[in-house]
C-alpha positions in Angstrom: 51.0 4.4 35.4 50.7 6.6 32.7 50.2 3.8 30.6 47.2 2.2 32.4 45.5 6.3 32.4 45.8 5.5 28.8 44.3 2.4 28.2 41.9 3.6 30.8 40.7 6.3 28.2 40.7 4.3 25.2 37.7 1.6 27.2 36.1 4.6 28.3 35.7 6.0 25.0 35.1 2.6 22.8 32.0 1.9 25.4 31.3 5.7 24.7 31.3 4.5 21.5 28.9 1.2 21.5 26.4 3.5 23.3 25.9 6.3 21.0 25.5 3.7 18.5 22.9 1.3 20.5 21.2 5.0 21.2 21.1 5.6 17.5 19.9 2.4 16.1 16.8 2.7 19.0 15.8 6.2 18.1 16.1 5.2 14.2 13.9 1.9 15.0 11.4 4.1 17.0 11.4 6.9 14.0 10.9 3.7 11.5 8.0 2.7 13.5 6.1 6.1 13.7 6.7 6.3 10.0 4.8 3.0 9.4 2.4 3.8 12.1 1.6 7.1 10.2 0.8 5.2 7.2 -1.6 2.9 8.4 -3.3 6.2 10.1 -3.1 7.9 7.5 -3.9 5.8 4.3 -7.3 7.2 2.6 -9.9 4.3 3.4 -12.2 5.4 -0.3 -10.9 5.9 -3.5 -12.2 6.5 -6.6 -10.5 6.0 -10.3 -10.5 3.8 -13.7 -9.1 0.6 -15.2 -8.5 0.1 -18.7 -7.7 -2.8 -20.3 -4.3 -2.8 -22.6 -5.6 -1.9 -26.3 -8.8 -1.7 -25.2 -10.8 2.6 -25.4 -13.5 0.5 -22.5 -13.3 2.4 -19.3 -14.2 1.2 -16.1 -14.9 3.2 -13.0 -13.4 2.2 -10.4 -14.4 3.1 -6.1 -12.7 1.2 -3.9 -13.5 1.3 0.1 -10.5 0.2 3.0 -12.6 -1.2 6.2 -9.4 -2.4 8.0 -5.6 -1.4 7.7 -3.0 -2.6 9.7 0.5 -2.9 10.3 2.0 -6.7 9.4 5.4 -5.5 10.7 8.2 -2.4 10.6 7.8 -2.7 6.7 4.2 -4.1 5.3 0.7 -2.8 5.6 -2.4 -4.9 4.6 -5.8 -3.2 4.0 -9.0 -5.2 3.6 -12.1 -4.0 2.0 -14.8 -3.8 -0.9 -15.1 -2.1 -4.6 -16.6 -2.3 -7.2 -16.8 -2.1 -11.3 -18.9 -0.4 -13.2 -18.8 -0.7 -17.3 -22.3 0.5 -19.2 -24.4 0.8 -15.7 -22.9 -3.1 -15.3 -21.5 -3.4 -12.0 -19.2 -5.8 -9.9 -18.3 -6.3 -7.0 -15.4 -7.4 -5.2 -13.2 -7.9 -2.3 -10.1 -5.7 -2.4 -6.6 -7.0 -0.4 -3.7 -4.3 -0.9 -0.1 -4.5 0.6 1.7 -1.4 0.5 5.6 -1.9 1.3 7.1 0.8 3.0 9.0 2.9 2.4 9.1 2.4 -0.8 4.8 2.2 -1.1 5.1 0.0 -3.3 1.7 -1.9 -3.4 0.1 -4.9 -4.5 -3.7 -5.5 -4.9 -5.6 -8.4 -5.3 -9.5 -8.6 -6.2 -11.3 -11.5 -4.6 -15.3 -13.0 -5.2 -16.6 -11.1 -7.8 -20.7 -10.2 -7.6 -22.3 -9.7 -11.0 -20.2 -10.4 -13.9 -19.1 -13.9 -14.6 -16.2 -13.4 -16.9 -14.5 -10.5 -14.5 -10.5 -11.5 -14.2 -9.2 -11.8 -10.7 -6.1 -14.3 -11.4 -3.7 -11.6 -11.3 -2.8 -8.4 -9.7 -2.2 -4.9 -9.5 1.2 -3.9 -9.3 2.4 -0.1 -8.4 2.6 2.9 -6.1 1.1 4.7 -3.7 2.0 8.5 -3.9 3.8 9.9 -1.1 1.3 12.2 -0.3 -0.8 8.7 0.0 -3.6 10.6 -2.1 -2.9 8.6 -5.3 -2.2 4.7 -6.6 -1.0 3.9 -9.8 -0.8 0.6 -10.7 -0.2 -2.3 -13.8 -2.4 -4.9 -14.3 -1.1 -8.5 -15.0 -3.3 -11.5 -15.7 -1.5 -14.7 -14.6 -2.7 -16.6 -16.9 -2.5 -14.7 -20.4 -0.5 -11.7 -19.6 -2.8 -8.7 -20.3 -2.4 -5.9 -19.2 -4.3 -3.5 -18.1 -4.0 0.2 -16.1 -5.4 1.3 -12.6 -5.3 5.0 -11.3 -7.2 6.0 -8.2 -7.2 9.0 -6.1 -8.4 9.2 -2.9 -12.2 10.5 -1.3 -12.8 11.1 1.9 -16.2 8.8 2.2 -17.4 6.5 -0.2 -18.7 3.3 -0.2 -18.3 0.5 -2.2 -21.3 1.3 -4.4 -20.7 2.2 -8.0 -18.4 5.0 -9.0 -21.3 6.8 -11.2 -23.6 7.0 -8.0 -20.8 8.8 -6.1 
């Protein structure tokens, strides 16, 4: 008898056991998801910065505008929007697609139909971070193609639009 009061004990506490642990996996799961819920929330929707090509003293100013942000799953965001270029009061415009991975926030941007300057690189991407704080993104340039390089660094507005970054 005093056997079975033993084994008895031993069930209890391995199902003990399995239950703290299922308890714990569902509150990390649920923390995971508010953390990822915060960043879509959260993430600026304007910021403002430069670019500069590798080599090259040229800077470009930079605003670029977030009209949609979701959630893909527990781990990606994707933000849609517009920006725009500005070099010598010549300006382009373009459609903006960043992922930001979390939680590392590292992000990856990709410039789509460029308005207004028929030479302006989109076969490539920006490579980088997002600051923790969300308020910054530094990223590398790479051209597919060639390899140049270039440097992005934003910082984030509270409202702009996607007009050019000496009229805001």
């Amino acid at each position: 008898m005093r056997w079975r009061s033993a084994g008895y004990f031993h069930g209890w506490l391995s199902r003990l056991g399995l239950m703290i642990a299922a308890a714990s996996l569902l509150f990390a799961s649920s923390v995971h998801a508010a953390d990822i819920d915060d960043l879509t929330r959260n993430l600026p929707r304007g910021f403002l910065g430069e670019f500069s090509w590798e080599g090259d003293p040229i800077v470009q100013n930079v605003v670029i505008t977030f009209d949609s942000v979701r959630a893909l799953n527990e781990k990606n965001v994707e933000a849609f929007g517009c920006g725009s270029y500005e070099v010598d009061r010549n300006v382009t415009k373009i459609k903006v697609r960043m992922f930001v991975r979390w939680p590392d926030l590292n992000v990856e941007i990709f410039e789509l139909a460029p308005e207004g300057n028929s030479s302006f690189e989109t076969g490539g991407s920006h490579r980088g971070r997002l600051s923790p704080d969300f308020q910054r993104i530094d990223t590398a340039w790479t051209t597919t193609s060639s390899g140049q390089r270039g440097e992005l660094h934003l910082r984030a507005l509270p409202a702009v639009t996607c007009a050019p970054a000496s009229a805001t």
